[in-house]
Backbone bond lengths (Angstrom), bond angles and torsions (degrees), N, CA, C in turn:
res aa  C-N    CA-C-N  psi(-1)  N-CA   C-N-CA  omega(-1)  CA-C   N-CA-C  phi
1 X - - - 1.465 - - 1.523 110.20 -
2 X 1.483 121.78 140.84 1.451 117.23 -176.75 1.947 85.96 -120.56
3 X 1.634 83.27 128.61 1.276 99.79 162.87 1.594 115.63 -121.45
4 X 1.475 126.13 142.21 1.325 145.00 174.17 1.285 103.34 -104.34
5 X 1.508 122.11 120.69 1.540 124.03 178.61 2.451 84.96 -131.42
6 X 1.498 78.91 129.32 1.394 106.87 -163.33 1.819 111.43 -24.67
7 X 2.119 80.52 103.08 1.331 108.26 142.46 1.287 144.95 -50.92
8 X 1.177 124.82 107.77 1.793 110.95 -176.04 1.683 87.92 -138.06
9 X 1.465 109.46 147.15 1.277 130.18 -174.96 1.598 107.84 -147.69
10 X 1.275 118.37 134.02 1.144 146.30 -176.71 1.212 128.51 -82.94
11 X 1.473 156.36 115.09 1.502 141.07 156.16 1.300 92.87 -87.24
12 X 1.155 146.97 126.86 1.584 124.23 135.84 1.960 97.43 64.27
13 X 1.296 98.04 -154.04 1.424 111.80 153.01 1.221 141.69 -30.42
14 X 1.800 106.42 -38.18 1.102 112.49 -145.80 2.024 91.28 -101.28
15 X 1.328 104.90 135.53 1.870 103.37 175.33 1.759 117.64 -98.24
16 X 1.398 101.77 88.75 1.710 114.55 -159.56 1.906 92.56 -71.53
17 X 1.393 103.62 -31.12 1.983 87.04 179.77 1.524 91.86 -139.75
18 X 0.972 113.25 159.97 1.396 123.51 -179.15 1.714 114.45 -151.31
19 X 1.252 117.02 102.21 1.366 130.88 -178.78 1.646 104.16 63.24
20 X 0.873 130.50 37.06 1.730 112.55 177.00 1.288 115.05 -76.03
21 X 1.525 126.02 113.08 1.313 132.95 166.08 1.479 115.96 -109.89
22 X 1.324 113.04 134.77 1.769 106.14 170.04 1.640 76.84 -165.56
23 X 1.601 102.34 176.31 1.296 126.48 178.30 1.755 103.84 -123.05
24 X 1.753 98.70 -179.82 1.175 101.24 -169.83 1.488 113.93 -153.45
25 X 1.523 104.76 55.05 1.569 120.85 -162.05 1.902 125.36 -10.61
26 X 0.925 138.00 -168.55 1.104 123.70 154.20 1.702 118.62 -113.81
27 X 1.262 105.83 142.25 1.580 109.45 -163.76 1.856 117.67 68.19
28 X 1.478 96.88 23.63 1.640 105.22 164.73 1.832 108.27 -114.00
29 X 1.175 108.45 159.50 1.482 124.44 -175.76 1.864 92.97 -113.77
30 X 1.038 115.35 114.32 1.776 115.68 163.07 1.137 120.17 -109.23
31 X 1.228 123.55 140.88 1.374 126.36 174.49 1.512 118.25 -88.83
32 X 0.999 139.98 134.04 1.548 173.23 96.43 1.313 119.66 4.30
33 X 1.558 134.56 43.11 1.434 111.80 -175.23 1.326 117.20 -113.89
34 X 1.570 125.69 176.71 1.192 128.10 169.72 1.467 111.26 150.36
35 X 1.370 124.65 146.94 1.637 122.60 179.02 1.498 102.91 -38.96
36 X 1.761 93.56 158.42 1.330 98.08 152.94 1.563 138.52 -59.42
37 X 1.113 126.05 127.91 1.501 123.21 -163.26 1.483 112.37 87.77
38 X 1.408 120.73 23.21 1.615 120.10 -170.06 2.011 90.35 -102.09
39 X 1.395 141.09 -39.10 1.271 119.33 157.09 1.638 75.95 149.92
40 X 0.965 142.33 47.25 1.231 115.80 167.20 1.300 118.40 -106.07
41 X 1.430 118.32 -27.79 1.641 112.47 -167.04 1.957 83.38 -73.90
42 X 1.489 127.61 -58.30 1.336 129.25 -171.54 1.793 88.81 -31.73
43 X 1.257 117.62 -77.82 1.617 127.58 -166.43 1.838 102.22 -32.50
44 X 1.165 116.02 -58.09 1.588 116.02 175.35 1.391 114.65 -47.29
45 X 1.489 94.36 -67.64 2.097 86.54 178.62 1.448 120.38 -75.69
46 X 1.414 127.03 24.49 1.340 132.97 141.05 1.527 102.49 -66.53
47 X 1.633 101.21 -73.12 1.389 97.29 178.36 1.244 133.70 -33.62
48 X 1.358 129.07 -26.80 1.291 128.68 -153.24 1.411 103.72 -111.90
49 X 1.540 112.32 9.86 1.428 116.89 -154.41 1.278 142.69 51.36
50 X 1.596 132.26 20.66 1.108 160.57 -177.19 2.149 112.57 -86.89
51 X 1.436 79.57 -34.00 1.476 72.50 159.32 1.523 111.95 -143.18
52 X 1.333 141.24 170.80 1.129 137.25 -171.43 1.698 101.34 -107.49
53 X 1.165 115.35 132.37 1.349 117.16 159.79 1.163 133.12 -55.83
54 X 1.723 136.75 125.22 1.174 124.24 155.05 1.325 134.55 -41.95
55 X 1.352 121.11 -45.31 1.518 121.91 154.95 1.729 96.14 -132.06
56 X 1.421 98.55 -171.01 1.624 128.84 163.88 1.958 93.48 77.68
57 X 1.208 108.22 -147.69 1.509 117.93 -154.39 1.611 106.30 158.09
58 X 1.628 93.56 157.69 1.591 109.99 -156.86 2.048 89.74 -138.32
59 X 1.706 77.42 119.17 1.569 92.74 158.33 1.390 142.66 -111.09
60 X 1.216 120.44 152.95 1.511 116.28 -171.42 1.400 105.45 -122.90
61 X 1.328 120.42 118.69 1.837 110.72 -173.38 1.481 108.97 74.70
62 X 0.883 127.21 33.78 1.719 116.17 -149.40 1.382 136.21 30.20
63 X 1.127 129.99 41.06 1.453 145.19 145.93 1.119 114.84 -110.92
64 X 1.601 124.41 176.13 1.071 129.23 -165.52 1.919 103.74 -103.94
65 X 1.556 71.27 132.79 1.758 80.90 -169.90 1.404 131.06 -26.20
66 X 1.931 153.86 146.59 0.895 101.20 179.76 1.568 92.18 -133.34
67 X 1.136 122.93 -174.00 1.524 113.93 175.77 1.247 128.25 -77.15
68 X 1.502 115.08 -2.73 1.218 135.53 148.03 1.515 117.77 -64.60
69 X 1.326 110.35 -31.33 1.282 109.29 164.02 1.206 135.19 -81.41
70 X 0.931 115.36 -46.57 1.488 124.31 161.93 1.217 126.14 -43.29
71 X 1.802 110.19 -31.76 1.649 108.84 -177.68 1.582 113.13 -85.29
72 X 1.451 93.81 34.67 1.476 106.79 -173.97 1.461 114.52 -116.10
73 X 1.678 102.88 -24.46 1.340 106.19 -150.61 1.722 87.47 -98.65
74 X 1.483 128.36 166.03 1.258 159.73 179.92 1.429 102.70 -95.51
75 X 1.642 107.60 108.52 1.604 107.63 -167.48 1.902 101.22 -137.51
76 X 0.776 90.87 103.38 1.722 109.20 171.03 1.598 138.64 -86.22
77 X 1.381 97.71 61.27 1.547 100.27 -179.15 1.800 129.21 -28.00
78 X 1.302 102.94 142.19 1.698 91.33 166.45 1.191 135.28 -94.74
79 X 1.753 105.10 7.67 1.304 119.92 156.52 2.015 110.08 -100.11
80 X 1.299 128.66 115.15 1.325 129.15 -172.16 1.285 102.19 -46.99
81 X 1.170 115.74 126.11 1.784 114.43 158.82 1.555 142.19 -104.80
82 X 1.626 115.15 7.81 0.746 133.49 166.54 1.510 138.77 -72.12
83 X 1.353 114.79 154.31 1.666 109.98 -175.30 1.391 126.94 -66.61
84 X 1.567 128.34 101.49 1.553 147.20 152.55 1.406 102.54 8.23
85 X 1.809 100.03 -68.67 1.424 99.00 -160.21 1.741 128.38 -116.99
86 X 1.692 80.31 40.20 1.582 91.09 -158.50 1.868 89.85 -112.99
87 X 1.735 123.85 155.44 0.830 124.53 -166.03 1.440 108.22 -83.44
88 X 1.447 133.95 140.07 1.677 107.43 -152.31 1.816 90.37 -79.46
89 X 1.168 131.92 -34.94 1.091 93.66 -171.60 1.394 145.76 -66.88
90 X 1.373 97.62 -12.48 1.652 129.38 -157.81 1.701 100.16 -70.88
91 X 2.040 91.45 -46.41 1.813 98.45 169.22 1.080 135.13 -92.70
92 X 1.628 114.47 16.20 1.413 107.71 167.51 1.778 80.42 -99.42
93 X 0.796 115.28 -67.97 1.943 102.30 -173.81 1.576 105.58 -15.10
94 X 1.281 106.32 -37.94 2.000 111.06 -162.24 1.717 91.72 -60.41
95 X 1.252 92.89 -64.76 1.510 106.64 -170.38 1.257 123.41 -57.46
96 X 1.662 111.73 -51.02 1.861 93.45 145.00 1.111 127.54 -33.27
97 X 1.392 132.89 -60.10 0.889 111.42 172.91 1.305 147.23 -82.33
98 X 1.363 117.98 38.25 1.720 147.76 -162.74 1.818 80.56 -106.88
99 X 1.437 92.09 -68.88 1.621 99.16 169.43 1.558 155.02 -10.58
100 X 1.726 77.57 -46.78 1.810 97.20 -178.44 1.562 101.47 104.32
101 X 1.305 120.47 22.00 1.695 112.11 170.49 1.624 104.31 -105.79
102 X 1.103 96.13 144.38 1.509 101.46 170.89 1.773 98.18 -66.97
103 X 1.732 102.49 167.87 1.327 99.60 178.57 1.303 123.18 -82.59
104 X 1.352 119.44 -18.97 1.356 113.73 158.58 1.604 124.95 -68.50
105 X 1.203 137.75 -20.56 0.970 131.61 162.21 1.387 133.64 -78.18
106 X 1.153 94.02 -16.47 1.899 106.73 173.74 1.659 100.03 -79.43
107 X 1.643 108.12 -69.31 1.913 105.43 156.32 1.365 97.47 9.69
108 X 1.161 97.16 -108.26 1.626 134.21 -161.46 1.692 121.15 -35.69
109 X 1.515 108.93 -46.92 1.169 157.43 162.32 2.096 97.48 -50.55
110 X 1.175 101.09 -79.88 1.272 98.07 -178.04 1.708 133.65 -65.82
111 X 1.350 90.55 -39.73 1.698 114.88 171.38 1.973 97.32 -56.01
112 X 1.299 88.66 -58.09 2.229 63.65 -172.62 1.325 113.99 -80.46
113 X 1.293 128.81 -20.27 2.200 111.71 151.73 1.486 99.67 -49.69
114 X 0.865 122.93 -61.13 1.659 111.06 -168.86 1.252 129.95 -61.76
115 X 1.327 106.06 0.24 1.816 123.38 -176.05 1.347 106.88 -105.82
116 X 1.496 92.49 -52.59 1.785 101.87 176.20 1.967 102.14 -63.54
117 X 0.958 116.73 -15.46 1.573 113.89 -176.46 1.173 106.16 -97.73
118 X 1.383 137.09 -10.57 1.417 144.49 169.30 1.719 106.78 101.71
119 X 1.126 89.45 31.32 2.412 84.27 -179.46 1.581 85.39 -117.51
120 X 1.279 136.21 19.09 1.622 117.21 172.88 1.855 125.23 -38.44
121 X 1.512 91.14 -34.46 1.170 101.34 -173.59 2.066 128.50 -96.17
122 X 1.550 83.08 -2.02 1.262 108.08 174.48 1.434 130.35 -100.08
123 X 1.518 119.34 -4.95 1.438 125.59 173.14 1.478 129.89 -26.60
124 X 1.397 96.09 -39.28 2.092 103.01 167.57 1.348 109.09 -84.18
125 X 1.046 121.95 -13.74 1.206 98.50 179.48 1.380 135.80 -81.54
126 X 1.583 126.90 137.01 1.701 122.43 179.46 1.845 108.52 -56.09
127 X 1.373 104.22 150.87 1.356 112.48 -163.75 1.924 99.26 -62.61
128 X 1.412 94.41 -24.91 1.922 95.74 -163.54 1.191 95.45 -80.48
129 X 1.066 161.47 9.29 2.055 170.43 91.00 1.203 95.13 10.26
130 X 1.616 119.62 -71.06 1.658 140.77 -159.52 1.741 110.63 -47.67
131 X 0.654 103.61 150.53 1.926 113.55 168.58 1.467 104.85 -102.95
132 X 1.258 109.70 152.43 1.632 125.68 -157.17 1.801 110.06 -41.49
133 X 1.439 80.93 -36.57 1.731 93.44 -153.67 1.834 85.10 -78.31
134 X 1.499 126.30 -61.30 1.424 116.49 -167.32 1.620 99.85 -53.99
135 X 1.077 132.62 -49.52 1.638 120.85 174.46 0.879 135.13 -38.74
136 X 1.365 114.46 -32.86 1.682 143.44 143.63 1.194 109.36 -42.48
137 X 1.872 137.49 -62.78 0.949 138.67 153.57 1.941 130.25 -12.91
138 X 1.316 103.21 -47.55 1.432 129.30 -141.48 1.755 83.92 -97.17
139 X 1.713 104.46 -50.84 1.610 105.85 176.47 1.406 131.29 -48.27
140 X 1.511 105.65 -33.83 1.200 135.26 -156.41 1.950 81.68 -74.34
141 X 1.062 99.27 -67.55 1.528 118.04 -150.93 1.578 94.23 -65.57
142 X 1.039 106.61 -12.50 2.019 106.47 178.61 1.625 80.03 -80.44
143 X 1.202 121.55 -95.95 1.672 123.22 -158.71 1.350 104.92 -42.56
144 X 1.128 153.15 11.50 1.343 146.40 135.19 1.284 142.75 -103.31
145 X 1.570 102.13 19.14 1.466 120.31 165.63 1.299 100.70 -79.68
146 X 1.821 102.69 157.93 1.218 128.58 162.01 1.438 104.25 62.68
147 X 1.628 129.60 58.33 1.294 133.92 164.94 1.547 106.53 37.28
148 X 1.480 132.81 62.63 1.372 119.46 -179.95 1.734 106.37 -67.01
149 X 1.615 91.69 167.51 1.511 98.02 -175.26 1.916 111.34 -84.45
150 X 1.086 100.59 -37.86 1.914 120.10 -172.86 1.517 91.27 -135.20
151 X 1.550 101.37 143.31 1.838 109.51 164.55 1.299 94.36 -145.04
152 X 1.660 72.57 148.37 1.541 92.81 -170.39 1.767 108.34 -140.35
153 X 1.042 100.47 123.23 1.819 132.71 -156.72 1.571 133.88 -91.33
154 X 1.018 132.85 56.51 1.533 136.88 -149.04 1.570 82.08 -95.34
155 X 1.760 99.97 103.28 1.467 87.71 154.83 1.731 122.46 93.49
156 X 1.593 105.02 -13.74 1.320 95.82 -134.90 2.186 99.06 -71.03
157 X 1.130 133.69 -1.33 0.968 115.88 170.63 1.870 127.46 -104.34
158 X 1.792 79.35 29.73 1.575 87.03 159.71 1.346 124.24 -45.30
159 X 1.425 130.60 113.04 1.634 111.82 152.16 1.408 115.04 92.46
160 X 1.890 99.91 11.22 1.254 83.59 -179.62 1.892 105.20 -125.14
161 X 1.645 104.31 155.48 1.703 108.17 169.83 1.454 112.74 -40.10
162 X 1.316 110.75 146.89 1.454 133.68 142.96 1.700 98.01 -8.46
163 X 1.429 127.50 -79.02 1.248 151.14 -154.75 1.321 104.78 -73.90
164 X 1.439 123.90 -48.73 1.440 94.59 173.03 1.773 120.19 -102.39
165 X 1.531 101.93 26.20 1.907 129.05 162.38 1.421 87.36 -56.12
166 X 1.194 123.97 -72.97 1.539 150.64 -143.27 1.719 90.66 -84.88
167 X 1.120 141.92 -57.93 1.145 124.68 -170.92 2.002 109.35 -75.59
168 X 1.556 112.38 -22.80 1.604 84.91 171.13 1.379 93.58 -102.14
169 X 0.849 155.33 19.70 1.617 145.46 145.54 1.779 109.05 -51.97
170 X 1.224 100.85 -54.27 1.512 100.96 176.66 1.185 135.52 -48.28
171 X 1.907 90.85 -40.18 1.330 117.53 -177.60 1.470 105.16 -60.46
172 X 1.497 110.19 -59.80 1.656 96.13 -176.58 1.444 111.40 -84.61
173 X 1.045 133.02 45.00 1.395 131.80 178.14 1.397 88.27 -108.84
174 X 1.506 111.56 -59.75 1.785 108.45 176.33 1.335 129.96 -40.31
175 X 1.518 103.14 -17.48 2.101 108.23 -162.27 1.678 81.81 -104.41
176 X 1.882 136.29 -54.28 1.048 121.82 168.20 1.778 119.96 -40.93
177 X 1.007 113.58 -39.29 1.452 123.76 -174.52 1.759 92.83 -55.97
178 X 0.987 123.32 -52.56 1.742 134.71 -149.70 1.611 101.31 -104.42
179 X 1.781 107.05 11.85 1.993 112.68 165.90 1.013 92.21 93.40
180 X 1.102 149.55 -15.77 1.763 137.56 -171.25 1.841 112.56 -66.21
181 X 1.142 120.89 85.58 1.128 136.07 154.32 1.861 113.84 -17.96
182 X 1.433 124.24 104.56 1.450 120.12 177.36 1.267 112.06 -126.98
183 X 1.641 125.25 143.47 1.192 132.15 176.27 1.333 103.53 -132.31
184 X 1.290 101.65 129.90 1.521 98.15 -175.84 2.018 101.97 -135.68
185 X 1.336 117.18 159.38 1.488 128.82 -177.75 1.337 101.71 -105.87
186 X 1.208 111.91 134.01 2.088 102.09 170.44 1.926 79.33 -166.79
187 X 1.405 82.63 158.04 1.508 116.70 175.04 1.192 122.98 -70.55
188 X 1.808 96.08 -47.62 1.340 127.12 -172.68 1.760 127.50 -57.04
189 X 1.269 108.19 65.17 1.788 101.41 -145.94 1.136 106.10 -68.25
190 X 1.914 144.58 -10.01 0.943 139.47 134.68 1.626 123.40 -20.95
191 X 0.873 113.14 -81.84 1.402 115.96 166.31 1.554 137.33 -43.10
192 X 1.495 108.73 -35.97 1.021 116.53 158.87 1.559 130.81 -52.93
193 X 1.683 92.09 -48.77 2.087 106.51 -174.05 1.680 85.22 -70.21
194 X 1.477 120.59 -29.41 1.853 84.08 -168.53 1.907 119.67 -98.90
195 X 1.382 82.11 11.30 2.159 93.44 -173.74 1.246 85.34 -114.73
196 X 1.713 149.16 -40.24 1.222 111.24 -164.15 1.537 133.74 -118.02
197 X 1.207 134.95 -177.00 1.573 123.12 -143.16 1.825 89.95 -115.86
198 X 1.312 100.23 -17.27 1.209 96.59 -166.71 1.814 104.07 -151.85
199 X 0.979 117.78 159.11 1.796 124.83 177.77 1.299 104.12 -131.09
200 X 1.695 111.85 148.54 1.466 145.66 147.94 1.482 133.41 -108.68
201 X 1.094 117.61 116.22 1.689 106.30 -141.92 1.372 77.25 -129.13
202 X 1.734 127.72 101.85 1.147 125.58 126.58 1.370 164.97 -89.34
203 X 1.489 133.20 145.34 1.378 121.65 -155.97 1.368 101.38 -154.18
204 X 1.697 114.21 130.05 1.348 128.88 -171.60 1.331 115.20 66.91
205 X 1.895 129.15 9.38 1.477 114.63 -153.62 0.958 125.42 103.75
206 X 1.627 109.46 -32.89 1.729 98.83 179.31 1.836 100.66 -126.84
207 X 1.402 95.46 163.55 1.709 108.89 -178.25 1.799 105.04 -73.75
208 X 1.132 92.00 125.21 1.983 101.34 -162.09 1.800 94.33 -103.89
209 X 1.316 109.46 -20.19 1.533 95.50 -176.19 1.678 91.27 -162.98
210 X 1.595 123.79 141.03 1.725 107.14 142.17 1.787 104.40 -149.47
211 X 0.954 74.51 -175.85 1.971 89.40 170.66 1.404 105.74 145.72
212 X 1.436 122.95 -153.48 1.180 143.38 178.11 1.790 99.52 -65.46
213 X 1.542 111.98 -174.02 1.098 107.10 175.69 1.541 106.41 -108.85
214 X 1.089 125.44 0.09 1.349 126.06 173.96 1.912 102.41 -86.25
215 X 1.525 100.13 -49.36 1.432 94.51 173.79 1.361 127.85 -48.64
216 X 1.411 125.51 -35.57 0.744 130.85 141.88 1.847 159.25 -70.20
217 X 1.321 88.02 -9.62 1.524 101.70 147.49 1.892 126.76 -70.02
218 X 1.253 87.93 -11.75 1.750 102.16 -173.58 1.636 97.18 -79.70
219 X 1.485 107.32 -17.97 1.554 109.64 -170.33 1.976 103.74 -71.57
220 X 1.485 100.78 -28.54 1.513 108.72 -140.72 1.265 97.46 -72.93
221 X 1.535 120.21 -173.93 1.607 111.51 167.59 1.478 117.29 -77.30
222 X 1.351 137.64 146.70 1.309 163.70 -150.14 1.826 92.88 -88.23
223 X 1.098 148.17 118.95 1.486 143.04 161.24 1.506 118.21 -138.55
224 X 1.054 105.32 163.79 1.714 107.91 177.35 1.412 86.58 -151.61
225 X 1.864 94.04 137.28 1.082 109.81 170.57 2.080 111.49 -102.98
226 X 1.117 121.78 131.24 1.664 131.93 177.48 1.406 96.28 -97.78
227 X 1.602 92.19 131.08 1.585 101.53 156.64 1.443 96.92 -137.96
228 X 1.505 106.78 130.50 1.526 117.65 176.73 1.573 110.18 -120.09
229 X 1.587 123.46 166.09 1.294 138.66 168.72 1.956 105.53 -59.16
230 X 1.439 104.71 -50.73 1.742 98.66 178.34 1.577 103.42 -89.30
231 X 1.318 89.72 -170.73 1.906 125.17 163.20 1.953 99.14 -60.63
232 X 1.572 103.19 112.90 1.347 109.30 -173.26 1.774 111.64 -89.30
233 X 1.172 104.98 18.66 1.150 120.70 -161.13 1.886 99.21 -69.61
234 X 1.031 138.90 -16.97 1.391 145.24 153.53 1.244 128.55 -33.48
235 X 1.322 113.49 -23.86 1.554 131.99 -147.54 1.637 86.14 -86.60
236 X 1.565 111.28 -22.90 1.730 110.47 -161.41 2.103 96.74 -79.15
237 X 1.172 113.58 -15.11 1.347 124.43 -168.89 1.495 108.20 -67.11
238 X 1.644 101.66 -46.28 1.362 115.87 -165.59 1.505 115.73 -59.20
239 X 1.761 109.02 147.17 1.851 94.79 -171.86 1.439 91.02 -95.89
240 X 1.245 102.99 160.26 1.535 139.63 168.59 1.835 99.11 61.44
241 X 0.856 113.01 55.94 1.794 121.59 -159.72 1.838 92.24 -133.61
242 X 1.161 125.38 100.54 1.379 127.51 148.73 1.072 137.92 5.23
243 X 1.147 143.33 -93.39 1.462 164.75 -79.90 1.163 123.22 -68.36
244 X 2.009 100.27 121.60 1.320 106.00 -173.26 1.644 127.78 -75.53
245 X 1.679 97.68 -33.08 1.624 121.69 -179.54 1.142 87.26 -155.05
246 X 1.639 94.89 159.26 1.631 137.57 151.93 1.275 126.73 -108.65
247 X 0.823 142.33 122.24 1.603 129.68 160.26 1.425 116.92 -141.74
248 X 1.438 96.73 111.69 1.413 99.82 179.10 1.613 108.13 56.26
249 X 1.344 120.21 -119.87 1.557 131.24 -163.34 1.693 103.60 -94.68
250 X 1.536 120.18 -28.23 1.156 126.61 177.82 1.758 104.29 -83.89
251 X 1.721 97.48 140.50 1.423 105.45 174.77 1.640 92.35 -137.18
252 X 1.590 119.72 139.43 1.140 137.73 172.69 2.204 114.97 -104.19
253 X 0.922 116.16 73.94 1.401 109.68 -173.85 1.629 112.63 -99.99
254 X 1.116 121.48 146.55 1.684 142.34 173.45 1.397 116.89 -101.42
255 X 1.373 92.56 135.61 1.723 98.21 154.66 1.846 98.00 81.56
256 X 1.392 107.61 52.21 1.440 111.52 -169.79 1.628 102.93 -108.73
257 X 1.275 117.13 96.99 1.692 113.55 161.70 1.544 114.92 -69.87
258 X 1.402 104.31 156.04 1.571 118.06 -167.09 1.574 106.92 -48.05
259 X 1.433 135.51 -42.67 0.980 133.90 -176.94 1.695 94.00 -85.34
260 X 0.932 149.11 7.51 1.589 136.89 150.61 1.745 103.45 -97.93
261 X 1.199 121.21 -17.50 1.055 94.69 156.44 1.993 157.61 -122.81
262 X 1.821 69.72 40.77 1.307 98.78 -179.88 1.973 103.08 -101.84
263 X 0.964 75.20 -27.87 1.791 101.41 -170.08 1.976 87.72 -45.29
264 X 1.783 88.69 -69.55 1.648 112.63 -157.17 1.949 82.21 -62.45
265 X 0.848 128.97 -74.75 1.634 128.97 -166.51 1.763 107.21 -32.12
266 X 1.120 121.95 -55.58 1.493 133.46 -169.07 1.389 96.99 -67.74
267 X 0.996 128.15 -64.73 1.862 133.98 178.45 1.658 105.95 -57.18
268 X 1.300 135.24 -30.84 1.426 117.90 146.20 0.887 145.31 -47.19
269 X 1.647 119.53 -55.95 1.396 149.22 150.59 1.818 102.67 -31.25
270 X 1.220 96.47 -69.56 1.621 92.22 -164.88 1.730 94.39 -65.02
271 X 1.290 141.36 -37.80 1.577 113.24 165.14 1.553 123.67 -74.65
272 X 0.983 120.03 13.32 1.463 118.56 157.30 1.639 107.89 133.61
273 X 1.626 113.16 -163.29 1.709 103.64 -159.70 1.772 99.39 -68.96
274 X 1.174 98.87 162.76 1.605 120.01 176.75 1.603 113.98 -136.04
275 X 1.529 108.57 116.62 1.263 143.03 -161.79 1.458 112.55 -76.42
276 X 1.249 114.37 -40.87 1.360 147.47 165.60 1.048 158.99 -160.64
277 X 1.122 127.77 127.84 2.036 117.20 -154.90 1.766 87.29 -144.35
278 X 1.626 119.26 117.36 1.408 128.94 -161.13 1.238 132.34 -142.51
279 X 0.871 139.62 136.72 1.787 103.91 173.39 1.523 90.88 -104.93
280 X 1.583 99.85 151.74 1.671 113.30 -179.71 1.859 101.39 -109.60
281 X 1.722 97.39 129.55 1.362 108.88 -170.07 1.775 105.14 -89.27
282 X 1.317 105.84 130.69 1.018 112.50 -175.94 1.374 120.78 -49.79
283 X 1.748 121.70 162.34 1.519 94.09 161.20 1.353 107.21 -112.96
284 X 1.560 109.91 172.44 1.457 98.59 168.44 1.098 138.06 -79.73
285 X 1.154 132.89 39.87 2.115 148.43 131.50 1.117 119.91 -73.30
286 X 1.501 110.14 -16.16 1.300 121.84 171.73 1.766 108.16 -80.69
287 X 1.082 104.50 -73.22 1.493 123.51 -172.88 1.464 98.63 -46.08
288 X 1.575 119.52 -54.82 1.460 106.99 169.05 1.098 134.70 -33.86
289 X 1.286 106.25 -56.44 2.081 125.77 -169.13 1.381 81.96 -67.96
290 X 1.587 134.72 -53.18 1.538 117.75 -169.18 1.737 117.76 -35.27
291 X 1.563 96.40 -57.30 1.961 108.25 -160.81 0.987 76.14 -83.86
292 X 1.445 164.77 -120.11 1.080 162.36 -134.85 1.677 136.57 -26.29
293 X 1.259 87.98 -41.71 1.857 106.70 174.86 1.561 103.40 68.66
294 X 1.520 110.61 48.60 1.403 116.78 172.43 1.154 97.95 -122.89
């Protein structure tokens, strides 16, 4: 398990993270979000030991991380760092073997991420050949060589198809499957609410909200959606009753306590059949803009 007990990092003047603590269970996927400039890629290369913290510290197992540890973990910049003009397979083999794999096992090792990622047929080729998104591909498949212990993800489904969404999703579903602890950053909060087990929601530097994603749906606004047989347009009559929309037979209202929403249910019923009476679960763009005030 990698735990962060409050990160804060310095430019000069300027306070780019300030206390960020969360954990990162083992065999959980966490999400990483927040505007650009909210502290997360800085927060990763703390983690990764790339930069040193102004205060706080990062544990692994419960000790403090070590660089022995780290040269373990699967770390994926969101700037590419790999060689232009080098053939990709030749340098993930290299880097396996930076690793501790023999070169046949990295081969072997690397060649089927890259097949399962759709470059089977591209192994000779130099990375500067590739289009943004397969380079992306090629990145992916570097930070998941050599069985890492923790990965850690800036970004990593920048730029890429539908198709290969779904093929590294799998990929780290297999290393979560096998305890491997992953944290990854993406924009994409779709993707995030449906790959991860858990969220980190930062803003200005500091962690503005986290937990599970249900825990955090508890954050979002409260709604029920009505669907009736008539014109729901009644719902505006009712006292202490919300209402966000109407339309036609559908009514959307907020902020409904149990005795308002027995109130709104019984006064349907008694005007005739009712199609639906629900609460609608937020998504997380919602819950974001909430802690955030975006």
């Amino acid at each position: 398990m990698l735990e962060v007990q409050g990160l804060t990092r310095r430019f000069g003047e300027r306070l780019a993270v300030d206390g960020v603590s969360f954990t990162v269970p083992d065999g959980a996927t966490i999400g990483f979000v927040g505007a650009n400039g909210a502290g997360k890629t800085t927060t990763m290369r703390m983690i990764m030991g790339l930069l040193a913290p102004t205060a706080g510290s990062v544990l692994w197992d419960g000790h403090h991380a070590t660089d022995a540890n780290r040269r373990a973990f699967g770390y994926m910049p969101e700037e590419r760092g790999l060689y232009p003009k080098q053939p990709i397979l030749s340098q993930l083999v290299y880097l396996g073997e930076l690793r501790g794999m023999t070169p046949a096992q990295a081969r072997v090792e690397a060649t089927d991420m890259l097949t399962e990622l759709g470059l089977g047929e591209r192994l000779k080729d130099k990375l500067e050949k590739l289009s943004l998104g397969n380079q992306q591909r090629v990145q992916i498949a570097a930070a998941l060589l050599a069985s890492p212990t923790m990965l850690v993800l800036d970004e990593p489904f920048s730029g890429l198809d539908p198709m290969a969404v779904d093929a590294t999703s799998e990929l780290l579903r297999r290393r979560t499957g096998a305890g491997v602890p992953v944290l990854f950053s993406s924009h994409q909060l779709d993707l995030v609410e449906r790959l991860c087990d858990g969220l980190v929601i930062l803003s200005g530097g500091r962690v503005v909200a986290q937990g599970t994603r249900e825990q955090l749906i508890a954050l979002g606004p409260v709604r029920h959606r009505l669907v009736v047989a008539g014109d729901a347009g009644w719902v505006r009559d009712l006292a202490g009753v919300q209402v966000v929309d109407v339309d036609g037979n559908i009514a959307v209202l907020a902020d409904l306590a149990e005795d308002g929403t027995q109130a709104v249910l019984g006064e349907a019923m008694r005007r005739g059949p009712v199609h639906e009476f629900a609460p609608i679960r937020p998504s997380l763009s919602e819950i974001y803009r909430k802690v955030t005030d975006q």
